[in-house]
N, C-alpha and C positions, 0 to 999 in steps of 0.2 A: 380580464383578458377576453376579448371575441370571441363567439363562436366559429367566424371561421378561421381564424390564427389557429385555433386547437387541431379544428376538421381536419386543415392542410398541415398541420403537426404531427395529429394521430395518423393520418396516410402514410408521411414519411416513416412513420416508426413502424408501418405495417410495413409496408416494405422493407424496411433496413432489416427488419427479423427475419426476412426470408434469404439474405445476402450472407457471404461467409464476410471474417471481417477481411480486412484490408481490400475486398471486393471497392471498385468505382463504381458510385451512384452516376443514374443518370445525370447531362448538360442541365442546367436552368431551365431554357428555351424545352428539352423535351421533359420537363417533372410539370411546368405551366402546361402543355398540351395534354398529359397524361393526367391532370387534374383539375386541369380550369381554374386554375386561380392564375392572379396576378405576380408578375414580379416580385414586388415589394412583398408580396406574403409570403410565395416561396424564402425571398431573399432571408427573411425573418424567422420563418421555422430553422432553416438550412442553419443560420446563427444562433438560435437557442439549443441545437442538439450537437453544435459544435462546443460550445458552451458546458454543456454537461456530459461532456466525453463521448458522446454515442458515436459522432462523425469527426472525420479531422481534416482536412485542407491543407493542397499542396498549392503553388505559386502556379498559374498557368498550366494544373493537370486538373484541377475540380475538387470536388470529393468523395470523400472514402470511409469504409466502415470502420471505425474504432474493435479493440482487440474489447472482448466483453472484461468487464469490469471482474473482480476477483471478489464474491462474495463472501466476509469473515464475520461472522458470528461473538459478537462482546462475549457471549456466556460459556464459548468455548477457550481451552486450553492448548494450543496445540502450535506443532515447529511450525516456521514456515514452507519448509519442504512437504510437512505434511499436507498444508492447508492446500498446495499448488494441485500436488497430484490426487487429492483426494476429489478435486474438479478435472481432471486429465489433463493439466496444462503443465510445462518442463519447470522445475527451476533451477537456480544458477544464483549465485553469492559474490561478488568481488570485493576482495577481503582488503581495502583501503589503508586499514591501520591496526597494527596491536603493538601494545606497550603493557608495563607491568608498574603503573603509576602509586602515588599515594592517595587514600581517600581523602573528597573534599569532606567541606562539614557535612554538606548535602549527602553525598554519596555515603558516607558512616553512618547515618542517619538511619538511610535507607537498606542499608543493610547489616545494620545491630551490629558496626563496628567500631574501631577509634578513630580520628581524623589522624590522617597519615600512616594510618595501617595498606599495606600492599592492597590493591586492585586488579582485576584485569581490564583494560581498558582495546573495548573493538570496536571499530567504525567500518560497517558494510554497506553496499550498493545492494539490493535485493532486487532479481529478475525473474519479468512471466513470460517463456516463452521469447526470452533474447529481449524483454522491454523492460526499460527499468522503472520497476514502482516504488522501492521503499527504499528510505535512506535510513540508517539505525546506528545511536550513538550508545553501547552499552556497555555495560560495568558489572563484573563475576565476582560471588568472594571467589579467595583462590580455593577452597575444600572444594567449590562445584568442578572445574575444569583443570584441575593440576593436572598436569603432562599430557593436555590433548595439544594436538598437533593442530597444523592450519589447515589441513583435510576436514578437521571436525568444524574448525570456524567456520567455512563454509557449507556443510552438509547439514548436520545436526546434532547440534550440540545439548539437546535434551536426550535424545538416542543415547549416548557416548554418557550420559548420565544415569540413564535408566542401566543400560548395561555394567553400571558400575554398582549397581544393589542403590540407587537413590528414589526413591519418590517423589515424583513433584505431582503437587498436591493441588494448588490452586494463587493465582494474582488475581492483585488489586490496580485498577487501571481506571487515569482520566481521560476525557477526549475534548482536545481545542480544537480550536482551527485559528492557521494565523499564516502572516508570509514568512516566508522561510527566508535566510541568509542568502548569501549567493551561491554560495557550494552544494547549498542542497537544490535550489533551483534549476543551478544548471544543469546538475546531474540527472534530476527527474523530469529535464527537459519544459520546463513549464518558465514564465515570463515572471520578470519580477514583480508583475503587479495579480499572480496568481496564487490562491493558500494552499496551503496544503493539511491532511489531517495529521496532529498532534497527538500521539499516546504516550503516554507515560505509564511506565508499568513497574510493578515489583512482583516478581513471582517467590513465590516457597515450596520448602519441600514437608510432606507429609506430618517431622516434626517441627513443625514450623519457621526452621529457617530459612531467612529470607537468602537467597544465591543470584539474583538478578536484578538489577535495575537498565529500564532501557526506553530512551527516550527516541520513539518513531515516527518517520514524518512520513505519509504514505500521500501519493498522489490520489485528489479523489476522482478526478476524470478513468482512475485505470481501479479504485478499488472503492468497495460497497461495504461497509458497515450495515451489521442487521441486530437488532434487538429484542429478545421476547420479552412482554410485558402481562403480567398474570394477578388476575383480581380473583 
């Protein structure tokens, strides 16, 4: 990559961190006067930080500052309500689907039962601040969430847990990347030919029962995975 693609790259990013989001960046014509570079380079930076969520583009308005991305930590445990406002941002859950299904082979598997033993099965829309970033397809034994309500589906359902005397102790979690279906596409607004990130998780409680399995597809233009590594 050029040194100056980056130069006129890093500029943009100095300025866009000074912008609130949803702020409009300067026209083309005035970020080429206001830096000296060419078109084509602007044109090019402007598409690579569209590209990794920083900016987003409307038809005939320009561009604009993407909502900062939602940094989540692998090594932590925690709701996704927690995870929102423990950065100061709203969240919100649209609670898509529950049913009281039987377990596959997979899902028994995963949660040290029989195949066809009761499930809870919930499919939610996850929101930062009215935007939607995660789509989440999960599976409860029933000892975790018996008789919580759809309040709790959507709030927090490790809360509604804890307050019932349970410990959750710690999950074990993979991470893909891959395209998604259509449903989860359209929902997190993203093209069919764009991936999205893959988690698959199991969490437990304290005495080791597994109570969750939940396969999440997080947009990664709105959400940042971070990993500590220790030698």
């Amino acid at each position: 990559m050029n040194r100056k693609f980056m130069s006129v790259k890093n500029c943009l990013l100095e300025k866009i961190n000074t912008m609130a989001p949803n702020e409009k960046l300067p026209s083309e014509r005035d970020l080429i006067e206001e830096f000296g570079f060419s078109r084509p380079t602007i044109q090019k930076a402007l598409s690579d930080l569209e590209n990794e969520g920083i900016i987003y583009r409307r038809p005939r308005q320009g561009s604009f500052v993407s909502e900062r991305r939602l940094h989540k930590s692998l090594d932590s445990l925690q709701s996704f309500p927690e995870d929102l406002r423990s950065s100061g941002d709203v969240p919100s859950t649209r609670l898509i689907a529950f049913e009281i299904i039987e377990a596959s082979e997979t899902v028994a598997r995963k949660l040290h039962l029989k195949t066809g033993d009761p499930v809870y099965y919930l499919v939610r829309l996850r929101h930062k601040n009215g935007d939607p970033i995660i789509y989440d397809y999960s599976y409860y034994a029933p000892f975790a969430i018996q008789d919580a309500s759809c309040e709790v589906f959507v709030d927090s359902i490790y809360s509604f847990m804890e307050q019932r005397g349970m410990k959750i102790s710690m999950a074990e979690k993979t991470v893909d990347a891959i395209l998604p279906p259509k449903e989860i596409a359209e929902a997190l607004k993203l093209r069919d030919d764009e991936p999205v990130i893959k988690i698959e998780m199991v969490a437990y409680l304290s005495d080791g029962r597994p109570f969750e399995y939940t396969l999440s597809h997080k947009n990664p233009k709105k959400y940042l995975l971070e990993i500590k590594s220790y030698r």
